[in-house]
C-alpha positions as CSV (number, residue, x, y, z in Angstrom):
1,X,-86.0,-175.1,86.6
2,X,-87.3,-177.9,83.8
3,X,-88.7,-176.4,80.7
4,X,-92.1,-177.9,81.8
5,X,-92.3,-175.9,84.6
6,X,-92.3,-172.8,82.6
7,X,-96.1,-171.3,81.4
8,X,-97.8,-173.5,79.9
9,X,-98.5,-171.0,76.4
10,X,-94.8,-170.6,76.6
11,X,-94.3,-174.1,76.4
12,X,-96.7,-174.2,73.6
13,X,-95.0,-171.5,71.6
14,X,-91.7,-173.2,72.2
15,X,-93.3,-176.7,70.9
16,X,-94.2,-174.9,67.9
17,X,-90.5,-174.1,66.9
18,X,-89.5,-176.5,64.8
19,X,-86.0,-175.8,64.0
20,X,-83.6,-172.7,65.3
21,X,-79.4,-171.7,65.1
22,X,-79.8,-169.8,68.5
23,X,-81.2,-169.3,72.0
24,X,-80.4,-166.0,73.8
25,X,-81.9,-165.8,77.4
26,X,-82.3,-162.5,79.0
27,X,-82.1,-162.8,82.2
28,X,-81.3,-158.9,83.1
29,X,-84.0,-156.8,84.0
30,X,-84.0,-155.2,80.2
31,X,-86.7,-152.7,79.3
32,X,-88.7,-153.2,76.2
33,X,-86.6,-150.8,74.7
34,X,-83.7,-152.7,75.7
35,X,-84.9,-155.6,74.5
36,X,-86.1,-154.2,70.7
37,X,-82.2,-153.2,70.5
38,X,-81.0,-156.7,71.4
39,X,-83.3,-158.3,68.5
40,X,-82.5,-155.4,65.9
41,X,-78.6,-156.6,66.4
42,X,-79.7,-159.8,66.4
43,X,-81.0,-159.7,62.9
44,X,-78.2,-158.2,61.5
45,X,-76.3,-161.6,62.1
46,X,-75.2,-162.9,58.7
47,X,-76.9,-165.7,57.0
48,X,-80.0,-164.5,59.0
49,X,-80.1,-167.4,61.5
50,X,-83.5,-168.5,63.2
51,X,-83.3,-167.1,66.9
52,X,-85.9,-167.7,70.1
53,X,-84.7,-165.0,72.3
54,X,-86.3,-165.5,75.8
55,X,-87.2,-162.6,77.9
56,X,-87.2,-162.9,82.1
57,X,-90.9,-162.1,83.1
58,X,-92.3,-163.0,86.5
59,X,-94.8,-166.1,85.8
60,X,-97.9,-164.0,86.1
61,X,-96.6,-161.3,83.5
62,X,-95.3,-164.1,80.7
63,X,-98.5,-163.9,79.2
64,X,-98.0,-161.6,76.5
65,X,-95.7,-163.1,73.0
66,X,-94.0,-161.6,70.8
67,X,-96.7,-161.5,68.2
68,X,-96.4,-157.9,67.2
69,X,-92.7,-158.6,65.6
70,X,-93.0,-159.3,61.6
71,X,-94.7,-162.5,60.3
72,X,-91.2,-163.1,58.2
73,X,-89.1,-162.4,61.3
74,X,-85.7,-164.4,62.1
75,X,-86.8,-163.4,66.1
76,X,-89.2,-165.5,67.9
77,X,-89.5,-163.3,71.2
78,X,-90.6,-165.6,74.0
79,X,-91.9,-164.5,77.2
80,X,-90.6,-167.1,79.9
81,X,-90.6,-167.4,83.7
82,X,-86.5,-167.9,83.4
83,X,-86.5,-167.5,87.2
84,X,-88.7,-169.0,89.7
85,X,-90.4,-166.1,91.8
86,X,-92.1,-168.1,94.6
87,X,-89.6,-170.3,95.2
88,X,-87.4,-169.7,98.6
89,X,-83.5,-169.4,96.8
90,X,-81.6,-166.7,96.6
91,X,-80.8,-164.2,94.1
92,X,-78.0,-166.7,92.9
93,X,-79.9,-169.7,93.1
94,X,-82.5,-168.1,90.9
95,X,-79.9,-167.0,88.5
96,X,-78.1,-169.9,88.5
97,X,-81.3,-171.9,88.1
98,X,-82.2,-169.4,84.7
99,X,-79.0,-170.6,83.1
100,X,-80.3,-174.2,83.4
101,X,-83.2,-173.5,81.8
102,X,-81.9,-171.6,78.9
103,X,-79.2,-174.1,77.7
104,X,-82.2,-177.0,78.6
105,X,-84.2,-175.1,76.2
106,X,-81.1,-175.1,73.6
107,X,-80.6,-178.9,73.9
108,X,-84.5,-179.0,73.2
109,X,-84.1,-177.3,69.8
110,X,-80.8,-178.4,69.2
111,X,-79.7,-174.9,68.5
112,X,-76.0,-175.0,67.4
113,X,-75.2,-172.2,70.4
114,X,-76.7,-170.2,73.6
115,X,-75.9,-166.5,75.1
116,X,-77.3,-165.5,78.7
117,X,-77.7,-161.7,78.7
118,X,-77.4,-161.2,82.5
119,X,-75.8,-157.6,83.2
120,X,-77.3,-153.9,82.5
121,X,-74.6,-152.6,80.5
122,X,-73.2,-148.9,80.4
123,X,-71.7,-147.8,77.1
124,X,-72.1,-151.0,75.5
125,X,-70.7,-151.0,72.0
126,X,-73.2,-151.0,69.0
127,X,-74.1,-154.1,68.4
128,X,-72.6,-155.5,71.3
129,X,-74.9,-159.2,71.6
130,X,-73.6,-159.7,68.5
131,X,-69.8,-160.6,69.9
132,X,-71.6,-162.9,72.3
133,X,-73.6,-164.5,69.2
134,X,-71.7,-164.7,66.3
135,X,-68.5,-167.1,66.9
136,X,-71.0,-169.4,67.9
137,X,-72.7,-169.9,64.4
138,X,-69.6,-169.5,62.9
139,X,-68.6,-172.5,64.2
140,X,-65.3,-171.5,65.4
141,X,-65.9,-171.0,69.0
142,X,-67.5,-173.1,71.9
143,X,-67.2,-170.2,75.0
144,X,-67.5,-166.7,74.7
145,X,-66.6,-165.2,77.9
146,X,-67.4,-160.8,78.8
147,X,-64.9,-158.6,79.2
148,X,-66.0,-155.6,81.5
149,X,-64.5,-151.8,81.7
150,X,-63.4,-152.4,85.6
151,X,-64.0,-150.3,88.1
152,X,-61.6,-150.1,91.5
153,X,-63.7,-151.8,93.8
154,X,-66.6,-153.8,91.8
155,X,-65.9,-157.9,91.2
156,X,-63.4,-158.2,93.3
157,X,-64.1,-162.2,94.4
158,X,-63.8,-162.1,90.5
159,X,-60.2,-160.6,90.2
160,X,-58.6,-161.7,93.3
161,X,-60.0,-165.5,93.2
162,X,-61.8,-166.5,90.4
163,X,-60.0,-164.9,87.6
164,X,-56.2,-165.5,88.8
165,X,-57.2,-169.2,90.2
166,X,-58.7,-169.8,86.4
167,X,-56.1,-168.8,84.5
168,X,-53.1,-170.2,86.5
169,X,-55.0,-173.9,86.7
170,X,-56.5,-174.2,82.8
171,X,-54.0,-172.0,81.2
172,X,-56.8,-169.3,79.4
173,X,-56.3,-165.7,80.3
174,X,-59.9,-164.7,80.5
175,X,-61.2,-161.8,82.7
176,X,-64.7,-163.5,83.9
177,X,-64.5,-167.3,83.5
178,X,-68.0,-167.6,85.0
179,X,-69.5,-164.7,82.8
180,X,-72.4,-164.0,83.9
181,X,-72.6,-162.7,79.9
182,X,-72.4,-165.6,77.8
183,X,-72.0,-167.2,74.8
184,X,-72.0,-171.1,74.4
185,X,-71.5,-173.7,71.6
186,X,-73.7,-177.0,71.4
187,X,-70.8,-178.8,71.4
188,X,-70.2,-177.1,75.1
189,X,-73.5,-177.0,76.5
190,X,-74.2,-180.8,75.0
191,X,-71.1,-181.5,77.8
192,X,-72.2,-179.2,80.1
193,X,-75.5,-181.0,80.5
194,X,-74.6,-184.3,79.9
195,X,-72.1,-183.9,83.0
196,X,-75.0,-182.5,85.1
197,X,-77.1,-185.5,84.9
198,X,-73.8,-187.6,85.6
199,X,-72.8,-185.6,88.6
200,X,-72.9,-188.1,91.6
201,X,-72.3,-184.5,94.0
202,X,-75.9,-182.9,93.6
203,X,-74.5,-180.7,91.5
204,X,-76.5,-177.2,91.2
205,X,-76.3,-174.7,88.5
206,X,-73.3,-173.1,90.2
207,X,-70.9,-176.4,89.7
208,X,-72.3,-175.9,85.7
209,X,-70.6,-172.7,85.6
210,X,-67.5,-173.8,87.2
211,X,-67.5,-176.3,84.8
212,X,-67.2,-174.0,81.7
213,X,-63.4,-173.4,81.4
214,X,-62.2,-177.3,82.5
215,X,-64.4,-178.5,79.7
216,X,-63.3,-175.8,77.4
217,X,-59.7,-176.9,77.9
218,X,-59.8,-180.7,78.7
219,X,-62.3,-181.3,76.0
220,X,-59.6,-178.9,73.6
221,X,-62.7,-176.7,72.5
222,X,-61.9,-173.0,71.6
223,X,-62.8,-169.7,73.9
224,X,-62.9,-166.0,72.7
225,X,-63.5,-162.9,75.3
226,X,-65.5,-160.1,73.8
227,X,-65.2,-156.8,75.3
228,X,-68.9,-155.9,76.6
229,X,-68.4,-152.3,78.2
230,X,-69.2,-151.6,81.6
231,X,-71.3,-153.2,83.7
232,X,-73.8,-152.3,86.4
233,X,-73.0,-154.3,89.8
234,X,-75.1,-154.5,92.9
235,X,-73.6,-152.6,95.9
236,X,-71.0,-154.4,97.6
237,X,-73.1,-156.1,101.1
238,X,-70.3,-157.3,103.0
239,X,-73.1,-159.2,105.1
240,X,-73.0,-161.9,102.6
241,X,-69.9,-162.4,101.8
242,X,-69.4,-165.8,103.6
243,X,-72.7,-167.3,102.2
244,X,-71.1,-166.4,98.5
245,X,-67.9,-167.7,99.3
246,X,-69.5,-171.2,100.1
247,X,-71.8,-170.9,97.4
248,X,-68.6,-170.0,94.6
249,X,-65.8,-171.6,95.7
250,X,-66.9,-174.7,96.8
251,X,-67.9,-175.4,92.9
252,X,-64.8,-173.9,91.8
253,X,-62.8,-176.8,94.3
254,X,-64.3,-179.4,93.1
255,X,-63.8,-179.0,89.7
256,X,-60.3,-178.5,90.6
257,X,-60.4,-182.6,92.2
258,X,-62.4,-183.9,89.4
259,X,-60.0,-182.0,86.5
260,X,-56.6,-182.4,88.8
261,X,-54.9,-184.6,85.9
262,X,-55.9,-182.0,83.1
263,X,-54.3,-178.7,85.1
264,X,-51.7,-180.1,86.4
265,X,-50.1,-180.5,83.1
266,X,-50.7,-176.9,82.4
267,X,-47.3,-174.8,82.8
268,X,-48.1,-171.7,81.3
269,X,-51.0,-169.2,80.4
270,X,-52.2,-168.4,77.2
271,X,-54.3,-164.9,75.6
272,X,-57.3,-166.2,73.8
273,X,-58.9,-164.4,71.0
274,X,-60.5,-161.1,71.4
275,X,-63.4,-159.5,70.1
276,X,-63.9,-155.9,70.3
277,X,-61.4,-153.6,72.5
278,X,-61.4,-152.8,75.8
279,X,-62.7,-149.1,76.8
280,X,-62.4,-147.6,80.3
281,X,-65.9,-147.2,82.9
282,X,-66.7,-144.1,84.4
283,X,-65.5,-144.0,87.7
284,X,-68.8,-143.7,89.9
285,X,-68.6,-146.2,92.7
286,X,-67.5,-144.7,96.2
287,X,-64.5,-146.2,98.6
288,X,-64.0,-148.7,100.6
289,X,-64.2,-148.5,104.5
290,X,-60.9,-150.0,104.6
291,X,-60.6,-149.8,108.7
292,X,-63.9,-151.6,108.8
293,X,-62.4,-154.6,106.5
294,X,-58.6,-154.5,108.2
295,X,-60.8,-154.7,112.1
296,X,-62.5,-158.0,111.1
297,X,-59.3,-159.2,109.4
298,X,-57.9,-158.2,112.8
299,X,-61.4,-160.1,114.7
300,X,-60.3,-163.6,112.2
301,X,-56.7,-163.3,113.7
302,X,-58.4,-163.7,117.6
303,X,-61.2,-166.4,116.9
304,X,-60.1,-168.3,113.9
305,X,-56.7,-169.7,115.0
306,X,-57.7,-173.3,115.2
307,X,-59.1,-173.9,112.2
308,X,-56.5,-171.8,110.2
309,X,-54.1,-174.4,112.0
310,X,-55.8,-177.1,110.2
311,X,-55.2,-175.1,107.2
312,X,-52.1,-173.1,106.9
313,X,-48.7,-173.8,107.6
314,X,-46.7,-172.3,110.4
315,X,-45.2,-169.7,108.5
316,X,-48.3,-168.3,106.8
317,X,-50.4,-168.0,110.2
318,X,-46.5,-166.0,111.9
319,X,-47.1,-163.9,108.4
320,X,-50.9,-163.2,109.1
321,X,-50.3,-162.3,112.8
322,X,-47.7,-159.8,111.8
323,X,-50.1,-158.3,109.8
324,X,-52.8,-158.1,112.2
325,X,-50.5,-156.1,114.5
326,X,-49.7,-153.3,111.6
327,X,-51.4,-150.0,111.6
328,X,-53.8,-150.0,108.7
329,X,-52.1,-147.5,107.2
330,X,-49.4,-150.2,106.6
331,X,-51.5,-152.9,106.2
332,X,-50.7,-154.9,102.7
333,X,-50.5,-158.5,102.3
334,X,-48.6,-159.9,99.6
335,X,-49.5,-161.4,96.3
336,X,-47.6,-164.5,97.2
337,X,-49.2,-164.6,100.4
338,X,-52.5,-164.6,99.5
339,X,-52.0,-167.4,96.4
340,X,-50.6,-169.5,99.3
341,X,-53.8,-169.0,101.1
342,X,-56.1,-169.8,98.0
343,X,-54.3,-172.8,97.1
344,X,-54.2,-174.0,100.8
345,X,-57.7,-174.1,101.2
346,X,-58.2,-175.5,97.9
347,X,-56.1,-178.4,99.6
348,X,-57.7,-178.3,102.9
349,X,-61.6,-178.6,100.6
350,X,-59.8,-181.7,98.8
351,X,-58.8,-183.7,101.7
352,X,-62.1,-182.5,103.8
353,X,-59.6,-180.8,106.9
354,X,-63.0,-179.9,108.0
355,X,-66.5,-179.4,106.9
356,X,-65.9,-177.8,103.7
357,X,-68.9,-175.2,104.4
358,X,-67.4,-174.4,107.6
359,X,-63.9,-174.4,105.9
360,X,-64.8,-172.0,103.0
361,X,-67.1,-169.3,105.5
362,X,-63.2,-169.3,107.4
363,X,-61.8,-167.6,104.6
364,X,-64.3,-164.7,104.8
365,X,-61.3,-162.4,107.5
366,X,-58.5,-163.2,105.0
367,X,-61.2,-162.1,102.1
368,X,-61.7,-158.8,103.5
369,X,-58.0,-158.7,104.5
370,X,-57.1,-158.6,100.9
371,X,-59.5,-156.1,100.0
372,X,-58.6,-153.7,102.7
373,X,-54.9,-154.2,101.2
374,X,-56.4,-153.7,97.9
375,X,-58.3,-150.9,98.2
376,X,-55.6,-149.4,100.3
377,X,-52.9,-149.8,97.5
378,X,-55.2,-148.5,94.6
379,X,-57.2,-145.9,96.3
380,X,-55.2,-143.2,94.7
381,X,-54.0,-144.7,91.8
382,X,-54.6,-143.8,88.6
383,X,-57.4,-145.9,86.2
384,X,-55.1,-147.2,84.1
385,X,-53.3,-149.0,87.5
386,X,-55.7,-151.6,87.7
387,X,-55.3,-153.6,85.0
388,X,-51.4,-153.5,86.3
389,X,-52.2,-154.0,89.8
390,X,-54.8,-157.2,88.5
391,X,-52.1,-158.7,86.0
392,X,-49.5,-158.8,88.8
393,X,-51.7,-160.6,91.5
394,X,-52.8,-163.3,87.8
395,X,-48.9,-163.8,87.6
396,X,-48.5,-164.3,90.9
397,X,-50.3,-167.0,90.7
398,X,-49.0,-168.6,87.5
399,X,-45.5,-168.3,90.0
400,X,-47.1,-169.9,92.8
401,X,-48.6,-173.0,90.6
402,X,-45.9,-175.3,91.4
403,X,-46.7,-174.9,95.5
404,X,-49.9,-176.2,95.0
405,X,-49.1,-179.1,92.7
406,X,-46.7,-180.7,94.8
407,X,-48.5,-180.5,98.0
408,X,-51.8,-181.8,95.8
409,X,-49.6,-184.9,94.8
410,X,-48.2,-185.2,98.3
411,X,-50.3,-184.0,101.2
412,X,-48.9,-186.0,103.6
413,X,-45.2,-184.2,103.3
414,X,-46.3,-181.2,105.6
415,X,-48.7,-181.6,108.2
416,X,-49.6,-178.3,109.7
């Protein structure tokens, strides 16, 4: 979505700005009280810097400004069409599509840093935008990333993929690399922006986010994770999973292929800074049906074998048979395992094995595999295990990290 796209008297209003420090786009469903406690933090900043805050309104609500705030005000509160109602996408299309427009909106006004308020947050910390906001006009970070009070079974393409994959390739221990909270330097989103409209690939907002860390680190620009409280996820539709998959991963690979010569270099991890300390999330979600997730890991195992073959060496598909014969009560796969897996189909997206939609939908059996081993390890555990359990599977793939450098320099030695 281009900023002239937006409503027109929005446009306007924007035009009218003629200089601000900061653009914070809410794109969560906030109520006005909500949003009158994200500006009253706001101007508590120090040095009282100038701030358009955007708030998500369909197109035919943004009508209404932010004209009853203070004449003096360091808040300009913007109704904005951030997401594009009428338009056939899907709910992370449209998100993905509102980030593009906030840091568009940034570059417009040159602010020196943008924050995406994207979650409903329970026992947020006071103040709590403020950790998003504030490194960035200090001028001492370029990527604020959220950390979240975790719950057993909410993120979990977060902590088993995305997380672990980050941190083992770029070397930044940070909880959610792809947010969706937050903050962002110019000196970040300048990059971010200027490699969108250099993309060759038809990039969409997605390959934007999974562009974050491997500019943070290849561009040796600094990251913080600030410690948001807990956050309200969406039920878990297990329908979907295969479209996400396509629609995350696929990003996530090819920044791998066009950063290879930056991560490969990278031998360890690192703890960046923190803001704020982590608390722990009421426990409210239910259980997984872990019989349901092990039977179409078991369904994979029958009607997947020949494009796993294209995939996976001989002794991970003998390993994955095994397990489909166990009862679920025993049903675990291990860490190592699954990091083989990952970083095999990483491969297998690099050298196009097969049609990379097709190839990432193909991981959907092992997907729910690992869950079902998941939840099955942790359904008992005590709260405090997961951050354990999490931090295990994260070293596990810092261990792994050689495996998939030396078959990404030299495919042709095993050919499954």
């Amino acid at each position: 979505m281009e900023v002239d796209s937006a409503p027109q008297q929005a446009v306007q209003e924007i035009g009218q700005i003629n200089n601000a420090d900061l653009v914070v786009g809410i794109v969560a469903d906030l109520s006005h009280e909500d949003v009158a406690e994200v500006c009253a933090a706001l101007r508590t900043l120090p040095g009282s810097p100038r701030i358009v805050v955007l708030q998500n309104r369909l197109a035919s609500d943004a009508t209404s400004t932010g004209s009853d705030a203070p004449a003096q005000d360091s808040i300009s509160l913007i109704p904005w069409a951030l997401q594009n109602q009428s338009s056939p996408t899907t709910s992370v299309e449209s998100m993905l599509a509102a980030y593009q427009s906030i840091l568009t909106i940034g570059k417009r006004l040159e602010v020196r840093g943008c924050c995406v308020i994207a979650s409903k947050l329970e026992q947020a910390p006071p103040k709590w935008v403020c950790r998003l906001a504030e490194p960035l006009l200090e001028a001492s970070c370029d990527f604020v990333t959220p950390g979240y009070a975790r719950r057993k079974f909410e993120g979990l393409l977060n902590s088993s993929i995305i997380s672990p994959l980050t941190r083992s390739l770029y070397g930044l221990r940070i909880q959610n690399p792809m947010g969706p909270d937050l903050g962002i330097s110019q000196r970040l989103y300048q990059k971010l922006l200027d490699g969108e409209q250099n993309d060759k690939t038809g990039g969409n907002g997605m390959h934007l986010l999974a562009s974050l860390v491997p500019l943070v680190l290849c561009g040796n620009l600094q990251a913080s994770q600030a410690y948001l409280g807990a956050r309200s996820y969406p039920p878990s539709d297990w329908t979907t999973v295969s479209s996400l998959l396509s629609e995350i991963l696929g990003p996530i690979f090819l920044a791998m292929e066009r950063n290879a010569a930056c991560w490969q270099r990278m031998r360890t991890s690192s703890p960046v800074k923190i803001l704020g300390r982590p608390t722990s999330a009421p426990q409210t979600t239910g259980t997984v049906e872990i019989d349901r997730l092990v039977n179409s890991f078991q369904l994979g195992i029958r009607d997947l074998q020949e494009i796993w073959g294209l995939v996976l060496p001989p002794a991970s598909l003998l390993e994955l048979r095994r397990l489909a014969r166990l009862p679920t009560g025993q049903f675990h796969i291990p860490d190592e395992l699954w990091v083989r897996i990952i970083y095999d189909f990483a491969l297998a997206h690099r050298l196009r094995t097969i049609n990379r939609d097709h190839l990432l939908r193909s991981l959907t059996p092992l997907y729910l595999g690992w869950v079902a081993s998941y939840a099955r390890e942790l359904e008992v555990a005590e709260e405090n295990a997961i951050e354990q359990r999490l931090e295990r599977l994260s070293l596990a793939y810092e261990t792994g990290k050689p495996y998939l450098v030396s078959r990404w320099r030299w495919p042709d030695r095993f050919n499954p």
